[in-house]
C-alpha positions in Angstrom: 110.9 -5.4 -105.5 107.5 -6.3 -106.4 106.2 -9.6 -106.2 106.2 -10.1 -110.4 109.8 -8.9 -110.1 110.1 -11.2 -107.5 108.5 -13.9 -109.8 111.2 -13.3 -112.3 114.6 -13.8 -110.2 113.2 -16.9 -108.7 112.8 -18.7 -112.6 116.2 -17.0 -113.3 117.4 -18.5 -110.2 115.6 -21.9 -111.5 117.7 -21.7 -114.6 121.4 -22.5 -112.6 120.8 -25.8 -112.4 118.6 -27.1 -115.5 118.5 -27.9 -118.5 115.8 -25.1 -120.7 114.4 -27.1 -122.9 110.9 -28.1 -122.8 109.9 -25.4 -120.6 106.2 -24.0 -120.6 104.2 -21.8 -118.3 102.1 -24.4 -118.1 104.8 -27.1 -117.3 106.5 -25.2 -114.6 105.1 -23.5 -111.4 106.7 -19.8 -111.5 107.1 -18.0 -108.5 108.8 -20.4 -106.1 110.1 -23.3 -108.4 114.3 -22.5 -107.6 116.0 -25.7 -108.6 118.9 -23.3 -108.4 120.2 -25.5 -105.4 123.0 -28.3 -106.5 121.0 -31.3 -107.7 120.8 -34.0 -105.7 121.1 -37.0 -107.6 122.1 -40.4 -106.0 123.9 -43.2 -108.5 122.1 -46.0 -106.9 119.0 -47.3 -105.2 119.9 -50.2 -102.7 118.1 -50.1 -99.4 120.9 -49.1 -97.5 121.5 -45.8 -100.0 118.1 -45.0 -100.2 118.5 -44.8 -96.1 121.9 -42.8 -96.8 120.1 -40.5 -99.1 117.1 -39.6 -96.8 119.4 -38.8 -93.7 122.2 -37.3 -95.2 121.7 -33.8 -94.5 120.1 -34.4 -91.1 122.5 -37.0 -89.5 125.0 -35.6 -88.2 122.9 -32.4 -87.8 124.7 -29.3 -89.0 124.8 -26.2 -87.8 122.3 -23.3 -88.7 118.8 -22.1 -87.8 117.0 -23.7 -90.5 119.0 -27.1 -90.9 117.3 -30.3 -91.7 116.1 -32.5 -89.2 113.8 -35.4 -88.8 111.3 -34.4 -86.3 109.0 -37.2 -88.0 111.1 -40.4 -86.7 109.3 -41.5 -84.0 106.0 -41.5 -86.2 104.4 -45.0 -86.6 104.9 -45.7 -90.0 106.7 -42.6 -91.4 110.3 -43.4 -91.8 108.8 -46.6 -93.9 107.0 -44.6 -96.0 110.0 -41.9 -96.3 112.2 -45.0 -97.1 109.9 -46.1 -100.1 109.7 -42.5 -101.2 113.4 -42.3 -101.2 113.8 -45.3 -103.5 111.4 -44.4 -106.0 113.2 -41.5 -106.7 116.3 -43.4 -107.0 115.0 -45.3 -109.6 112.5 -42.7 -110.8 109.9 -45.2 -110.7 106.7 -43.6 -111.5 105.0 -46.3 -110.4 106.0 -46.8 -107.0 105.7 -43.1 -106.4 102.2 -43.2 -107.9 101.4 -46.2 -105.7 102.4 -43.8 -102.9 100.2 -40.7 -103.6 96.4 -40.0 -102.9 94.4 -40.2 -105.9 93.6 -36.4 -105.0 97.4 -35.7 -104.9 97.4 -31.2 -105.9 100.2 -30.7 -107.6 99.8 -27.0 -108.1 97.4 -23.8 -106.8 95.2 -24.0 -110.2 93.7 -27.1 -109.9 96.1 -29.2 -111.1 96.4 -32.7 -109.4 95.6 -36.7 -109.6 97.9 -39.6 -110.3 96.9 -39.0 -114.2 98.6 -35.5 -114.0 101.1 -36.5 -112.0 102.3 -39.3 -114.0 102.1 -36.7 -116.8 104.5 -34.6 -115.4 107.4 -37.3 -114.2 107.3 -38.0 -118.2 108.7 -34.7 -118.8 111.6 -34.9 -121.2 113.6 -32.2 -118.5 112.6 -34.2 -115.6 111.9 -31.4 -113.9 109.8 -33.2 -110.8 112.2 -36.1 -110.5 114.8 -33.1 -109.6 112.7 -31.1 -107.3 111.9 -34.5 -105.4 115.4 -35.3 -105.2 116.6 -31.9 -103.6 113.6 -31.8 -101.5 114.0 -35.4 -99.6 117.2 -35.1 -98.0 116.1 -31.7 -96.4 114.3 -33.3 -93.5 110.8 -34.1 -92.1 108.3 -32.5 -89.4 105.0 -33.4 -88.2 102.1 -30.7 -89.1 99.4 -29.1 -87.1 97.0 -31.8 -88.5 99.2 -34.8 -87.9 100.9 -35.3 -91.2 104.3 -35.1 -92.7 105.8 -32.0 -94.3 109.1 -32.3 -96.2 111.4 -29.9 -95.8 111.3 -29.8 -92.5 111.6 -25.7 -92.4 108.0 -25.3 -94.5 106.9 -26.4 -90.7 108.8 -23.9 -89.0 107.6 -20.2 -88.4 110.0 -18.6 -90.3 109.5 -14.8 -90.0 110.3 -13.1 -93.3 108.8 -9.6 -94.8 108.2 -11.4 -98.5 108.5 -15.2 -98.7 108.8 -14.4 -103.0 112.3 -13.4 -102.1 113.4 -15.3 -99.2 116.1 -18.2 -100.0 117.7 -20.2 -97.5 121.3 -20.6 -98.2 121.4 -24.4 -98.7 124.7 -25.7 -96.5 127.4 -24.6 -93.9 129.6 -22.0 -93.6 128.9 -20.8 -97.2 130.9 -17.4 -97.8 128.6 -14.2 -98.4 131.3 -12.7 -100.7 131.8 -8.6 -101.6 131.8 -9.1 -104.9 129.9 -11.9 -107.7 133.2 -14.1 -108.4 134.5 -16.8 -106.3 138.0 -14.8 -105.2 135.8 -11.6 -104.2 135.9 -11.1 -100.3 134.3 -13.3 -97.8 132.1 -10.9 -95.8 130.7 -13.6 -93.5 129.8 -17.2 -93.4 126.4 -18.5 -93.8 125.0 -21.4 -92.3 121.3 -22.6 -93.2 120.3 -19.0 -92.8 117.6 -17.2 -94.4 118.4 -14.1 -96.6 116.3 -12.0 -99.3 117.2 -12.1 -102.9 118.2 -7.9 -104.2 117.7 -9.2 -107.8 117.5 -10.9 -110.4 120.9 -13.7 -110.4 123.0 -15.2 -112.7 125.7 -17.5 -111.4 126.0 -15.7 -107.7 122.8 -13.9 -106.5 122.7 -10.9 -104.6 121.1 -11.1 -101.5 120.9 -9.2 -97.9 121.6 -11.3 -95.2 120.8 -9.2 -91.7 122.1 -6.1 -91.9 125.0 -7.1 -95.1 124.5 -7.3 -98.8 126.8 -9.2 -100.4 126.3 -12.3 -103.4 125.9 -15.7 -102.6 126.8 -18.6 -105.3 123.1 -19.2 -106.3 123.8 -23.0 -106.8 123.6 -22.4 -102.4 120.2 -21.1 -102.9 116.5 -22.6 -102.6 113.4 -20.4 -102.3 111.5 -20.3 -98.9 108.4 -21.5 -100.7 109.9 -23.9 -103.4 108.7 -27.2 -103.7 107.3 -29.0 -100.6 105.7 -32.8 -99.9 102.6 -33.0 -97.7 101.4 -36.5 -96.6 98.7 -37.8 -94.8 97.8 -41.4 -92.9 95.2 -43.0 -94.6 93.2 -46.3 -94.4 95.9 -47.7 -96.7 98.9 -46.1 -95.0 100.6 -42.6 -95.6 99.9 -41.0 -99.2 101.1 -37.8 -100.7 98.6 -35.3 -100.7 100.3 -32.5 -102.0 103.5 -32.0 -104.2 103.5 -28.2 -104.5 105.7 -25.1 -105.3 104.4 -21.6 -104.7 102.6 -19.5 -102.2 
């Protein structure tokens, strides 16, 4: 598959789980943008669920390679700022999440960025970023080579795959890899925060190759290797998002 057909079955993918209205090229990144995971949408934003929220794929930790965790913890001043990060998107407050980005904050590979364009985009009548932020917090946290934060916590791992256009982890435990693209097909195996390669392009199960089996996974399960990802840095004035990116 080349990496334009690549391109394609990762916007398809995006399209399981949001609304297509309001979408432009120059609204949405392309290549990596799979909100095709379940949304991740929390009903209310006290302290104690915006705590709930950010730990509740990584505590209890569940089983597979490429499950969250929180390898940013013990970091002076990082579960604070993860904390404040978690309630802004609870409330969607564009404020407090502006108040918590850089002023330089790239937001995509063509020169896209500042709080300006940012706030720009959390206007969007699909609420496109508000939903990628909201899948991408729960997924866990590890420190970088340069001492900052990257959310999820596998964009920090060396993860080795032969195209990252079609890689997907498979987003929860023991989710069937069935024979066949319907719910009642044959469960070939059980899939556990595992990486596998999109075959092409998906509709409501994708067809992927996971080790040496092909089979279809429900693509709701699914979230591109190189979807959206949070980078933040300790600055004079505490830890600021410096990136909120999708792509490769």
């Amino acid at each position: 598959m080349t990496r334009w057909l690549a391109g394609l079955a990762l916007v398809a993918l995006m399209g399981c789980s949001q609304e297509a209205e309001d979408k432009s090229p120059d609204d949405k990144p392309t290549a990596a943008a799979t909100q095709a995971e379940e949304d991740v949408l929390p009903e209310d934003a006290t302290p104690d669920a915006a705590q709930k929220y950010l730990t509740s794929l990584t505590n209890p930790r569940q089983a597979g390679p490429y499950a969250p965790r929180d390898d940013c913890v013990a970091e002076p001043g990082a579960l604070e700022f993860r904390e404040k990060l978690a309630t802004a998107v609870l409330t969607q407050d564009t404020d407090a999440l502006a108040a918590l980005s850089a002023k330089d904050i790239k937001l995509d590979f063509g020169g896209g960025g500042g709080i300006a364009e940012l706030r720009k985009r959390l206007a969007a009548k699909d609420q496109f970023l508000w939903k990628a932020l909201a899948n991408l917090i729960p997924l866990g946290c590890d420190m970088n080579t340069e001492g900052g934060l990257t959310l999820p916590w596998y964009f920090a791992q060396d993860i080795p795959v032969d195209d990252p256009y079609v890689s997907m982890i498979v987003r929860g435990v023991d989710v069937p890899l069935l024979d066949a693209p319907k719910a009642d097909a044959k469960v070939l195996a059980r899939l556990s925060w595992d990486v596998v390669e999109l075959q092409s392009d998906p509709g409501v199960f994708a067809e992927v190759k996971a080790g040496g089996k092909k089979g279809y996974v429900a693509a709701g399960k699914l979230r591109a290797l190189i979807d959206y990802r949070l980078l933040a840095d300790k600055q004079s004035d505490g830890w600021k998002i410096t990136a909120l990116v999708a792509g490769d």
